[in-house]
N, C-alpha and C positions, 0 to 999 in steps of 0.2 A: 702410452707405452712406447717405447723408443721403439726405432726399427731396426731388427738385426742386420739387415743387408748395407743398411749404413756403418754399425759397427764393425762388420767383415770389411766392406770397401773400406775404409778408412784405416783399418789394420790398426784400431783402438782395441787391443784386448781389455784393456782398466782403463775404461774413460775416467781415473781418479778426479775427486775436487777435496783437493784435502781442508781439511780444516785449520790447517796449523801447518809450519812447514815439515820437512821433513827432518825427524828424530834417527839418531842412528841410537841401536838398541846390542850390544855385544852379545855374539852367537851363547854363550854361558862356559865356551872351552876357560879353561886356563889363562891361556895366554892372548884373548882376547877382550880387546877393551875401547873406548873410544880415541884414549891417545894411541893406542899401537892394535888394530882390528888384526885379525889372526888370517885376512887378507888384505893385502892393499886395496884401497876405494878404487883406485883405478884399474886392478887385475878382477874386481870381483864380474862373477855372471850375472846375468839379472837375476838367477834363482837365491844367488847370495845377497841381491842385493834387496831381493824379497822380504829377507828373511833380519836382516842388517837394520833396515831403514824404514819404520812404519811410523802410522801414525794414526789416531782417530779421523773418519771425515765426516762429510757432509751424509745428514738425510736422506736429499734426494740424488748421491752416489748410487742408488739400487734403488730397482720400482719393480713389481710384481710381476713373474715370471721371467723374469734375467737366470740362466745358468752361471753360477756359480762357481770357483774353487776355493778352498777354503783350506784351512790345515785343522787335523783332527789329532786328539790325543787318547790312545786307549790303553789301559793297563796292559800290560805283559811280564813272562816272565824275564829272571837276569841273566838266564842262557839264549835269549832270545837274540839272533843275531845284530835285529833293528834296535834292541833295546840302550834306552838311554838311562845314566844312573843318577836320579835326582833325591829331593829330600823324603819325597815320598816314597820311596821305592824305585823299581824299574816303570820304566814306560817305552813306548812306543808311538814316533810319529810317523803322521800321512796325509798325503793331504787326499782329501773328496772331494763329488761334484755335488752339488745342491739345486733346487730351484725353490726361488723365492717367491713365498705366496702370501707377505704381511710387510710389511715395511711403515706402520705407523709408528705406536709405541715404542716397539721393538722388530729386530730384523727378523723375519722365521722363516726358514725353511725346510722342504723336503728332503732328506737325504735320496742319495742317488748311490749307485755298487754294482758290483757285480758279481760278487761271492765266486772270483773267481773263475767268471766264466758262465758257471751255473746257474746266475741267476736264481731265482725264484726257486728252482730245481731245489737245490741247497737247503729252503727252509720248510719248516712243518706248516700241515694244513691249513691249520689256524691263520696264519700268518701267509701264507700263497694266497687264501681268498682276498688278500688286502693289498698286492701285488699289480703292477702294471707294468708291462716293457714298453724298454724303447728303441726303435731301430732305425736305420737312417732310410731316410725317404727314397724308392724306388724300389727297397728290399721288398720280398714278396713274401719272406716270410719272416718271424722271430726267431733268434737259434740261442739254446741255452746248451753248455755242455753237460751232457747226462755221462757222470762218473762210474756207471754198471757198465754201459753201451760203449763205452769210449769214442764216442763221438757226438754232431753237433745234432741236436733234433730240434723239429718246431713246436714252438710251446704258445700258449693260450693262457696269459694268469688273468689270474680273476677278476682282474679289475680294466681288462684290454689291452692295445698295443698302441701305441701313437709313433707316428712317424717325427724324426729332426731334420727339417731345412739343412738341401745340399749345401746351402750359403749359411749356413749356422756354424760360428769356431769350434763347439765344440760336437761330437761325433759318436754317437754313442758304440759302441762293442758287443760283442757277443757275449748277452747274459746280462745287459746294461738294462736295472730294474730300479725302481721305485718304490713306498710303500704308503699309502697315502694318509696311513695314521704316524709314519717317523718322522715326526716335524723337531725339531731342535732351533733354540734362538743363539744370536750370535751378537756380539759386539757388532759397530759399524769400522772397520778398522779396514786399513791399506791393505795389508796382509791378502785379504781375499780380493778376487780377481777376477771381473766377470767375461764368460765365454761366450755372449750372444744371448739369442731372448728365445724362448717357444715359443710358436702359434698361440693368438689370443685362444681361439676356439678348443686348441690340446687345455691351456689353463684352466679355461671356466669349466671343462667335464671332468677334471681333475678335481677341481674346489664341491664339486656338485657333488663327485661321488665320497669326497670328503665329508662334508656336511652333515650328508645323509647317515652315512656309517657312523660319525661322531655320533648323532643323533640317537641312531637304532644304540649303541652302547649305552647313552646316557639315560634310555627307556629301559632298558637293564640295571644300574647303576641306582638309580634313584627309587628312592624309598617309596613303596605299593599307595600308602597314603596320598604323600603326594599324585604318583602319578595316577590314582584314580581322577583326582581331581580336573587334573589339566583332561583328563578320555572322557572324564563326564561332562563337563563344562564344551568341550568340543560335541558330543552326543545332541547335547540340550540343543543348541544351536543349529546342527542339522535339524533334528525332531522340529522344529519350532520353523525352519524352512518348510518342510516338506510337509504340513500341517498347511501351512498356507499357499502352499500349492495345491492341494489338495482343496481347499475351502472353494479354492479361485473355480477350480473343474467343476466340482459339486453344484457353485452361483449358477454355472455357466448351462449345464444340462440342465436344470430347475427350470431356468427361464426357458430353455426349449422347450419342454415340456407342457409348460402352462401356457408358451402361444406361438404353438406347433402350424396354425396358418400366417403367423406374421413372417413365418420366417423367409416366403419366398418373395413377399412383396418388401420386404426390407433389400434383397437382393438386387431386386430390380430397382429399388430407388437408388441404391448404391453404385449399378450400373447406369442409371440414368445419371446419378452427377457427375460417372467421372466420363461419360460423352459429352459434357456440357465443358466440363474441366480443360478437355482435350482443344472443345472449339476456339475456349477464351483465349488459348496458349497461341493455338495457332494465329489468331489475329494480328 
């Protein structure tokens, strides 16, 4: 895993390695194109030139637990102020933060938000028990904005708090949550921008409590038949331990039993060798 404090010092926010060079891609206005862009290449921002000039990359561009930016597209309506008007309807872009817990196959990650502030607050039970914040290292506590209270309070979601490296680009906010079942895959594409890395150890309790939850769902999920099978086949296997553990204790008091005088002269012969043992060594 790369080191974020490298990527901070070095003031690489997209250590990109593209695969191909760079494509310019026309923002979709009217009057933009590649012979005439709706800014000059030379007046554009990087935010424009973001968004201008991508391209597929390399694989190993992202490696598991890189924070993320990414642009996200969600429906809206055509009174919406962000709203864009395409063939589909209206839409609305944005970009979010992600972290990346898959990078084989395919890219995947976590989504990252903040509802605003709210955080975790914002959403139903269901859904808070699946919930982790994040806040930046030193803070002493979590603060989501509670909408009744009008103000910020400390909150506990269900799945705990993890701290972000001072030295980490990117910073999380009040109400900056996780959910450890919202995973989404992504193209590997320029577009996205990575902010620094988490802590290995924030990762692997993240994947852990992951797994686990997948699991407990998929023990829900899956059809009784089956899952007798896998509980019985696991049962049989304990039983058939603990049977012969059992066997092993039962051999063992037997033999006391029928030579209840050997046992003190066997003691003594076993202290007798290992004073002999002790002599040889020391020679």
């Amino acid at each position: 895993m790369s080191s974020t404090r490298d990527i901070a010092e070095s003031g690489r926010t997209a250590p990109f390695q593209r695969a191909t060079s760079d494509v310019f891609h026309p923002c979709g206005t009217i009057t933009c194109s590649r012979e005439s862009p709706c800014t000059p290449v030379a007046q554009m921002t990087s935010r424009q030139r973001r968004w201008h000039f991508y391209d597929l990359v390399q694989k190993n561009t992202f490696e598991k637990g890189m924070i993320i930016n990414y642009p996200s597209m969600n429906i809206c309506q055509a009174n919406d102020p962000n709203a864009v008007q395409t063939q589909f309807g209206a839409v609305c872009f944005k970009t979010r933060y992600a972290i990346v817990i898959e990078n084989e196959s395919e890219l995947e990650v976590l989504q990252l938000g903040t509802a605003g502030g709210s955080g975790p607050l914002a959403k139903s039970t269901a859904i808070r028990v699946d919930c982790f914040g994040l806040k930046k290292e030193g803070d002493d506590d979590y603060y989501c904005w509670d909408e009744d209270l009008k103000r910020n309070v400390a909150v506990t979601p269900g799945k705990g708090v993890y701290d972000i490296a001072k030295y980490c680009p990117y910073q999380p906010v009040t109400g900056s949550f996780g959910n450890i079942l919202d995973s989404i895959r992504l193209p590997r594409d320029s577009r996205i921008q990575i902010h620094g890395t988490i802590d290995e150890q924030v990762l692997n309790s993240i994947l852990q409590k992951r797994a686990r939850r997948l699991l407990q769902k998929l023990t829900l999920t899956m059809p009784p038949e089956m899952w007798i099978e896998v509980v019985q086949k696991r049962l049989d296997n304990d039983k058939e331990a603990l049977q012969m553990q059992k066997d092993r204790i039962s051999s063992e008091q037997t033999k006391r039993r029928q030579h209840p005088k050997d046992q003190p002269h066997q003691h003594a012969k076993t202290g007798q060798a290992q004073v002999c043992l002790t002599e040889v060594l020391s020679l």
